[in-house]
C-alpha positions in Angstrom: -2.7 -32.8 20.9 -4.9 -30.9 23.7 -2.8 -28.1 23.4 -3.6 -27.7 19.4 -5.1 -24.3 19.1 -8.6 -24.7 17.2 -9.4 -22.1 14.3 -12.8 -21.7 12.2 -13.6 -20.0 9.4 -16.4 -18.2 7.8 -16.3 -16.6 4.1 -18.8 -14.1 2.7 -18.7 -13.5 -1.0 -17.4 -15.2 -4.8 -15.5 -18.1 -5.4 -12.4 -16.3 -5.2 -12.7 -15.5 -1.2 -13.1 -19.0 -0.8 -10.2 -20.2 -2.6 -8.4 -17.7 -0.7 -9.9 -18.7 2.2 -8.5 -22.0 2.0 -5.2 -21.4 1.3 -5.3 -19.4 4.2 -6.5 -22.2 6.2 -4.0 -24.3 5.1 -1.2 -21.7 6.7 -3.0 -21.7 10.0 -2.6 -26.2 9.8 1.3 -25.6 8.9 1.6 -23.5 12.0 0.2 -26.2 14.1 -4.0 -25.2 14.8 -6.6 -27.7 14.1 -8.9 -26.1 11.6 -13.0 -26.8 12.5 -16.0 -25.8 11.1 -17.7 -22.4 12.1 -20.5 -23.7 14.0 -17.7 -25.3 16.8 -16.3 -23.7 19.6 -12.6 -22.3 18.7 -9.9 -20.2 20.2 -9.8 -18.0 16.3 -12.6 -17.1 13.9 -11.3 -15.7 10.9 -14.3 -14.2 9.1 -13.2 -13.4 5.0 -15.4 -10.2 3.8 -16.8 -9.3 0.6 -17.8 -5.6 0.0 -19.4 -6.5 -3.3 -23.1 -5.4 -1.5 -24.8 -3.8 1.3 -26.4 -6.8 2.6 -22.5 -8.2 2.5 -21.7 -5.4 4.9 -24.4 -6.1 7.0 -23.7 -9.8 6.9 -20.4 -9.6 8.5 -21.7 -8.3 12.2 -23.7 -11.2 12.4 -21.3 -13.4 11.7 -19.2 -11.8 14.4 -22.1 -12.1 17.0 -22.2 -15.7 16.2 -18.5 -15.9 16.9 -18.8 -14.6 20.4 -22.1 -16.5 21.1 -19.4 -19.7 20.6 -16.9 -18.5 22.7 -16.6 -15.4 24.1 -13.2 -15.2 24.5 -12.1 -16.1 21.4 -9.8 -13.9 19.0 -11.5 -12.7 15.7 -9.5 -11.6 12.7 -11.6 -9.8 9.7 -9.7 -10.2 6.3 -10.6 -9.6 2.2 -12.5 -6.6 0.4 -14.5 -5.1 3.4 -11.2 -5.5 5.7 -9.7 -3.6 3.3 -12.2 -1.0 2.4 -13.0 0.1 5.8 -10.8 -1.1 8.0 -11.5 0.9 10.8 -15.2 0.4 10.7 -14.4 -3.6 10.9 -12.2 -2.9 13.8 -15.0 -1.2 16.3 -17.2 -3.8 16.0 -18.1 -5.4 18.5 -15.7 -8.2 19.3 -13.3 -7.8 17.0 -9.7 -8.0 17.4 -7.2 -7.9 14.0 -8.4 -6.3 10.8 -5.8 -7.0 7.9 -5.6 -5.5 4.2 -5.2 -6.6 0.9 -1.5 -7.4 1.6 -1.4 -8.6 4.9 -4.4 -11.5 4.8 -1.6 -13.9 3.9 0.7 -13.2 6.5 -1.8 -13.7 8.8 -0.2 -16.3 11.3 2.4 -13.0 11.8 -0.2 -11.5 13.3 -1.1 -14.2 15.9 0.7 -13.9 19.0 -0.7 -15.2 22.4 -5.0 -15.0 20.9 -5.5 -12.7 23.8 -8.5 -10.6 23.1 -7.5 -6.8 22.3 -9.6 -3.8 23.8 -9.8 -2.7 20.6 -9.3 -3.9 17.1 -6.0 -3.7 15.9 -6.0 -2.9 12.2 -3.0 -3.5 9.6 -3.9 -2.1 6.0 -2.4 -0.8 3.2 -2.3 1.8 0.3 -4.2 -0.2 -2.1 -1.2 0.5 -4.5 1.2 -1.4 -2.4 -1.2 -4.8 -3.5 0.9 -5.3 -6.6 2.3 -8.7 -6.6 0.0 -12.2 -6.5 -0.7 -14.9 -4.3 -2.0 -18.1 -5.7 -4.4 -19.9 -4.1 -6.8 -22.7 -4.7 -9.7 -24.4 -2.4 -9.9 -28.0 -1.3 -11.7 -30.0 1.1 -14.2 -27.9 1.2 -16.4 -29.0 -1.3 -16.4 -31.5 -4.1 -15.2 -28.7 -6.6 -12.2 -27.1 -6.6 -11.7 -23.5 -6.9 -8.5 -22.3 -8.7 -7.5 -19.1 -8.6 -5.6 -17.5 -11.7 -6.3 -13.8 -11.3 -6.7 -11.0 -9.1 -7.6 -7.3 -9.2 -9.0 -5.1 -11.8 -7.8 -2.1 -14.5 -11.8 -1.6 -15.5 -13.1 1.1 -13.7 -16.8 0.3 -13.6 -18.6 3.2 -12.0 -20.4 1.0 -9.5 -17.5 -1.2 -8.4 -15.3 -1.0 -5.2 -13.4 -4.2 -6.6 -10.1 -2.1 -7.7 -10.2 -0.3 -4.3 -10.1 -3.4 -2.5 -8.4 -5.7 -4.8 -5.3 -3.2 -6.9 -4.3 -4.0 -10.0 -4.7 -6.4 -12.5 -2.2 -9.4 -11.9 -2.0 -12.8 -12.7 -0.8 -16.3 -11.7 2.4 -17.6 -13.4 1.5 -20.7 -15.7 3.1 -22.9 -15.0 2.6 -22.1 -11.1 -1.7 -22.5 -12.6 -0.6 -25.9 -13.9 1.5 -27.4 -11.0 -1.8 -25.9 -8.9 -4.6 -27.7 -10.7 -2.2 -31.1 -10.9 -2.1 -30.8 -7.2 -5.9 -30.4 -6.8 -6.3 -33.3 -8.9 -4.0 -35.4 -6.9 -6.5 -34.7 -4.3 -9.3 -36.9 -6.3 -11.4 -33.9 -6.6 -13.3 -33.9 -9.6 -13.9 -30.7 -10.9 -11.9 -27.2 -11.1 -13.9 -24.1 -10.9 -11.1 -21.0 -12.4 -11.8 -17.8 -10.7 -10.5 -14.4 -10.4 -11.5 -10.9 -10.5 -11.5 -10.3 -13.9 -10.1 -13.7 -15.4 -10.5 -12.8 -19.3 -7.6 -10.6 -18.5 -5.7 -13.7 -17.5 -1.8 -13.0 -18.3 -1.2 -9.5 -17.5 1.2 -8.8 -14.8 1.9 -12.3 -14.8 5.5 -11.5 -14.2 5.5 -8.6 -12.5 5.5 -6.5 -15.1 1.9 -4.8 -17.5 2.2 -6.5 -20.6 0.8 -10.1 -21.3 3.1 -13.1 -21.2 0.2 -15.2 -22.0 -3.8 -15.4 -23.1 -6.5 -16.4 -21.4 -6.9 -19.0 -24.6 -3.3 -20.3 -23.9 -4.2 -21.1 -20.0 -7.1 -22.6 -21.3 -5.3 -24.8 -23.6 -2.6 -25.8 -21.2 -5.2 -26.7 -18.3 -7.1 -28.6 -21.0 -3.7 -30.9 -21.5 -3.2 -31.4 -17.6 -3.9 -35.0 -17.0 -5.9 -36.4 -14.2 -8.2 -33.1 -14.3 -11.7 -34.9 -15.0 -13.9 -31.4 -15.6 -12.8 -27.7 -15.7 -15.5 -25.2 -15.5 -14.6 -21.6 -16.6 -16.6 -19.3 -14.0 -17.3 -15.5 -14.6 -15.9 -13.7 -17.5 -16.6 -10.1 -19.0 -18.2 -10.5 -23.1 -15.4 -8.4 -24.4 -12.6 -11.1 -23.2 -14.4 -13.8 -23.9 -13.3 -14.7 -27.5 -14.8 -16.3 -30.3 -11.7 -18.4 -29.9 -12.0 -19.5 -26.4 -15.2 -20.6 -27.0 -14.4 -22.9 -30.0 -11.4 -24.3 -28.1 -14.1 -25.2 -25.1 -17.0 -26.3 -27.6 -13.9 -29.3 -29.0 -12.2 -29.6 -25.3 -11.2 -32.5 -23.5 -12.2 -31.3 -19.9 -14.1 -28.1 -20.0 -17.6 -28.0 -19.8 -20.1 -26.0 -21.8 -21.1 -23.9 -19.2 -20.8 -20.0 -19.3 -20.9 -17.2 -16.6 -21.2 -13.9 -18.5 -21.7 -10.3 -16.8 -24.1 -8.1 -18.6 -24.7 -5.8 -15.4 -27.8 -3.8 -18.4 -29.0 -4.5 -21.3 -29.3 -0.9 -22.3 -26.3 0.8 -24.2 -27.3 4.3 -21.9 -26.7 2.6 -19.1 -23.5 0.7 -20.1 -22.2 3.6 -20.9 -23.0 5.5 -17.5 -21.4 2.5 -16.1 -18.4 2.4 -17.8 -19.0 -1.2 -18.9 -15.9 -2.0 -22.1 -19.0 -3.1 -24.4 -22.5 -2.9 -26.0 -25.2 -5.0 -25.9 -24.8 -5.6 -29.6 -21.2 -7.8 -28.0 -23.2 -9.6 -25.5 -25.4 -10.6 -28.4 -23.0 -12.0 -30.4 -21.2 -13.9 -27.7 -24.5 -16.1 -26.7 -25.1 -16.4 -30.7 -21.8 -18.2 -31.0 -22.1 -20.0 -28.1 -25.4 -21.4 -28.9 -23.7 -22.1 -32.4 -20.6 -24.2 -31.7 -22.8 -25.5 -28.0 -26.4 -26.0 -28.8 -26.9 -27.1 -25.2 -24.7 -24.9 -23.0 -25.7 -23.1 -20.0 -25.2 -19.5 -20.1 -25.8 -17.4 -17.0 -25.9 -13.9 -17.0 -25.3 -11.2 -14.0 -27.5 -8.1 -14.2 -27.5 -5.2 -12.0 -31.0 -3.2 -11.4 -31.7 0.8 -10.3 -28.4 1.9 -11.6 -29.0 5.7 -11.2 -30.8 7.1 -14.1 -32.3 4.0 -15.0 -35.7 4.8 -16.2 -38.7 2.3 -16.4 -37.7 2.4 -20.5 -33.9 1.6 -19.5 -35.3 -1.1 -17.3 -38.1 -2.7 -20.1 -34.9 -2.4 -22.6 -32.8 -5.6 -20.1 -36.1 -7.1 -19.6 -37.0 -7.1 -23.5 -33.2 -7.9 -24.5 -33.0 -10.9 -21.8 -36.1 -12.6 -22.5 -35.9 -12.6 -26.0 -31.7 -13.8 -25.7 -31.6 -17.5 -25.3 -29.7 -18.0 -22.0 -30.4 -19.8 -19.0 -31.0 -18.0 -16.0 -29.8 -14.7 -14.2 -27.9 -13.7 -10.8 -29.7 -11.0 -10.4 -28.2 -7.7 -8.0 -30.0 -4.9 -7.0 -27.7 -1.8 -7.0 -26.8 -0.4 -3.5 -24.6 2.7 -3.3 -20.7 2.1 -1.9 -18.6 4.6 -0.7 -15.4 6.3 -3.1 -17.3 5.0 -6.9 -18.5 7.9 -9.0 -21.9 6.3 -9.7 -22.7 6.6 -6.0 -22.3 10.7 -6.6 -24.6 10.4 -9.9 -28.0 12.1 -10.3 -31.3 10.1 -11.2 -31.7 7.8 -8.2 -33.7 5.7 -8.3 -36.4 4.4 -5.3 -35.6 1.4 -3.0 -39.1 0.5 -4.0 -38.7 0.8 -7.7 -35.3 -1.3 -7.1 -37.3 -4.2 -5.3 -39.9 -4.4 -7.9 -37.2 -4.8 -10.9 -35.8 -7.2 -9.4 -38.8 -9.0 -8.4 -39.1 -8.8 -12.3 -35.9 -10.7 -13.2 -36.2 -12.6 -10.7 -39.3 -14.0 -12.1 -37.6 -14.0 -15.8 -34.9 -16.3 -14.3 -37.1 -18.3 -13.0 -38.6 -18.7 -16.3 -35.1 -19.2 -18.4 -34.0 -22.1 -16.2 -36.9 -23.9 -16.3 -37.4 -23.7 -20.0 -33.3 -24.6 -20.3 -34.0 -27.6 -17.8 -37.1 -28.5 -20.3 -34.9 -28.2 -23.2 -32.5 -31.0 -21.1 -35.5 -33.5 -20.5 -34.6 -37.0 -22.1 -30.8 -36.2 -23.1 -27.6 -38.5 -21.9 -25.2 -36.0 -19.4 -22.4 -37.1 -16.7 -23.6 -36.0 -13.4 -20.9 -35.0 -10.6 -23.0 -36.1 -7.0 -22.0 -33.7 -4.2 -21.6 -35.2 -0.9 -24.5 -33.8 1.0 -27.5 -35.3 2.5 -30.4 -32.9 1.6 -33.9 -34.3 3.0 -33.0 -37.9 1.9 -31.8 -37.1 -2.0 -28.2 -36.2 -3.2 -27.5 -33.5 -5.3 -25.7 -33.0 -7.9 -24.8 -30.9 -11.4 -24.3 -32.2 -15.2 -21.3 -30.7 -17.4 -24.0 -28.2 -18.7 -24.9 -27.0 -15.2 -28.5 -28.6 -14.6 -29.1 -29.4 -10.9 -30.3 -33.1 -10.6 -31.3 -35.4 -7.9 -31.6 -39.0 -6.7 -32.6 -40.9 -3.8 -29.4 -40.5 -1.1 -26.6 -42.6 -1.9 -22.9 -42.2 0.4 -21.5 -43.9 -2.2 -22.4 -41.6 -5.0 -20.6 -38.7 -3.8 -17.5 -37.3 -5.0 -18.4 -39.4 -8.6 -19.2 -39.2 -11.7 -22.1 -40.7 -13.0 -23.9 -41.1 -16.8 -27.3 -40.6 -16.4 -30.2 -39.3 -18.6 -32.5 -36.5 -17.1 -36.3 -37.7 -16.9 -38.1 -34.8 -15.2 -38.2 -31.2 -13.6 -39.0 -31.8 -9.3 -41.3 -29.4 -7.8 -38.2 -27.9 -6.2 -36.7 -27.3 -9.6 -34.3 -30.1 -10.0 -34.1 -32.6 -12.3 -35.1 -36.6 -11.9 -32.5 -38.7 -13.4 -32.0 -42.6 -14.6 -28.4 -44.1 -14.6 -26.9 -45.5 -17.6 -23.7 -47.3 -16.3 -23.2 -46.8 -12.5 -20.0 -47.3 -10.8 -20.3 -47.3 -7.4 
């Protein structure tokens, strides 16, 4: 076993990096290394990217310097969106040794030969056109959710988004390939299934290779929903146009998915929709959270929002601020917009000031603040199931109902990885919520 090369990994970005991530992982165990954590010495770092923000970019060199500060000598491979994007760029930093594209991440133990360092990054890319076909890939082991991916790539061509540069086309998993996936996971006594994807509303398309939809997103839902041994599925971002009124009865009556919504708005004025190329109105959005809040009086809706797109004026701006605070959701991700290379809004007039940026955000910020705590309010004294992660925080485990509130609890090892009925007494300083148990197994 002294022999057993050791490789670490770091990922930057959404849910669907780390899926990928650990699939990738798994390759590297099949080929005979001994996967440990990122903060361990190891003879490969394989760093994931996300090009999603500027700060993403920026993140990646550091993580790099922390690679060699480990072990100097050790071989570093960049893969995902940034490796993609700009490959060369990745390939003269500083330490860096294999830079793979959107096709070639999953071939990655190809790549390896003798981990020798290289004098200068070797970089294997492709035409983003060539990533036409899918890899599934799910997360385990990692954390006590699962995240199962179903989708990948993007047809919309959002004016801000480098997503379809570094991702291709819209494809999907097979379904029963899905299925077979999430029966695995729960095999593994994991709890919970996150589904992720680029755009997973679009679920079904290219699902066999070809444009044209063998299946819904309502008829993967209803499948997963029948898998048995799947405790809680969690539905994680999806755009308001693909979200139908249909999905969300099927979830408000389902066995294992939660009530618990992820829902880009990006602007909550029609002007700048538009200028982003966004496939609705905010009149959709509208209507979405209505029927939400109809069929699922006590889902948790979360909404992304995007400020200082160009030519968003301080009216544009009051127009989100107005339309979110008087919407009843239940707290924001809020991103503030940063120019990237090859999209046409990064060529559009009416920029707007970093300053101005920073302060709208500030603004949301605050407003999200604001949402969750009067969600969590709204929670106080009801009966949820609580899933425990299995992290000691400062002497209290963690952990999240079906409806997405963050509680906590005096530490308990033998919590984690459970689930638990509990009824939520009181908001923490920190912004958790206190809880009783009902019936605990343990």
């Amino acid at each position: 076993m002294g022999n057993r090369k050791k490789v670490a990994f770091y990922t930057l970005g959404c849910k669907l990096n780390f899926s990928e991530t650990s699939t990738i992982a798994r390759s590297f165990q099949d080929e005979g290394f001994d996967r440990v954590d990122f903060e361990e010495v190891a003879d490969m770092y394989v760093i994931n990217t996300c090009s999603v923000t500027e700060n993403a970019d920026k993140q990646f060199k550091q993580v790099v310097r922390k690679a060699m500060k480990l072990n100097n000598k050790a071989f570093v491979a960049a893969i995902g969106c940034y490796a993609q994007l700009k490959p060369e760029e990745l390939a003269n930093v500083d330490g860096v040794d294999l830079v793979l594209g959107a096709t070639e991440k999953f071939k990655i133990t190809d790549y390896i030969n003798d981990l020798s360092k290289n004098d200068f990054g070797e970089v294997h890319s492709c035409e983003i056109e060539e990533a036409d076909f899918y890899v599934g890939s799910y997360s385990i082991g990692d954390r006590t959710r699962a995240f199962l991916k179903v989708q990948d790539g993007c047809d919309y061509k959002c004016t801000y988004c480098t997503i379809p540069l570094a991702r291709g086309i819209s494809r999907s998993d097979e379904l029963q390939n899905v299925l077979k996936n999430a029966k695995e996971i729960s095999e593994q006594g994991i709890k919970e299934i996150v589904l992720t994807g680029v755009n997973i509303g679009d679920y079904g398309k290219g699902e066999f290779g070809n444009k044209k939809h063998e299946h819904t997103f309502l008829e993967l839902v209803q499948e997963l929903d029948k898998v048995e041994g799947i405790e809680r599925l969690r539905i994680s971002s999806i755009e308001p146009n693909l979200l139908k009124n249909e999905t969300i009865e099927f979830v408000s009556k389902s066995r294992t998915f939660v009530p618990h919504f992820h829902i880009p708005l990006q602007s909550g004025s029609n002007d700048i929709l538009k200028l982003m190329k966004r496939r609705y109105l905010r009149e959709i959005y509208t209507e979405r959270v209505n029927k939400i809040r109809e069929v699922m009086p006590d889902a948790c809706i979360g909404v992304d929002v995007i400020v200082g797109f160009p030519g968003e004026t301080d009216e544009h701006f009051l127009e989100t601020y107005h339309f979110l605070n008087d919407l009843d959701i239940s707290y924001l991700h809020v991103f503030t917009y940063s120019e990237r290379d090859n999209t046409e809004a990064a060529e559009m007039e009416g920029i707007v000031p970093a300053n101005v940026r920073a302060k709208r955000s500030k603004m949301l910020r605050g407003l999200s603040v604001k949402k969750r705590r009067a969600f969590y309010e709204s929670q106080i004294g009801t009966n949820r199931t609580v899933l425990f992660e299995a992290e000691n925080k400062e002497g209290y485990i963690h952990g999240f109902t079906e409806n997405y509130v963050r509680v906590k609890t005096p530490w308990n090892p033998e919590l984690a990885n459970t689930l638990q009925e509990i009824n939520l007494t009181k908001i923490d300083e920190d912004g958790s919520v206190r809880l009783e148990f009902l019936n605990i197994e343990v």
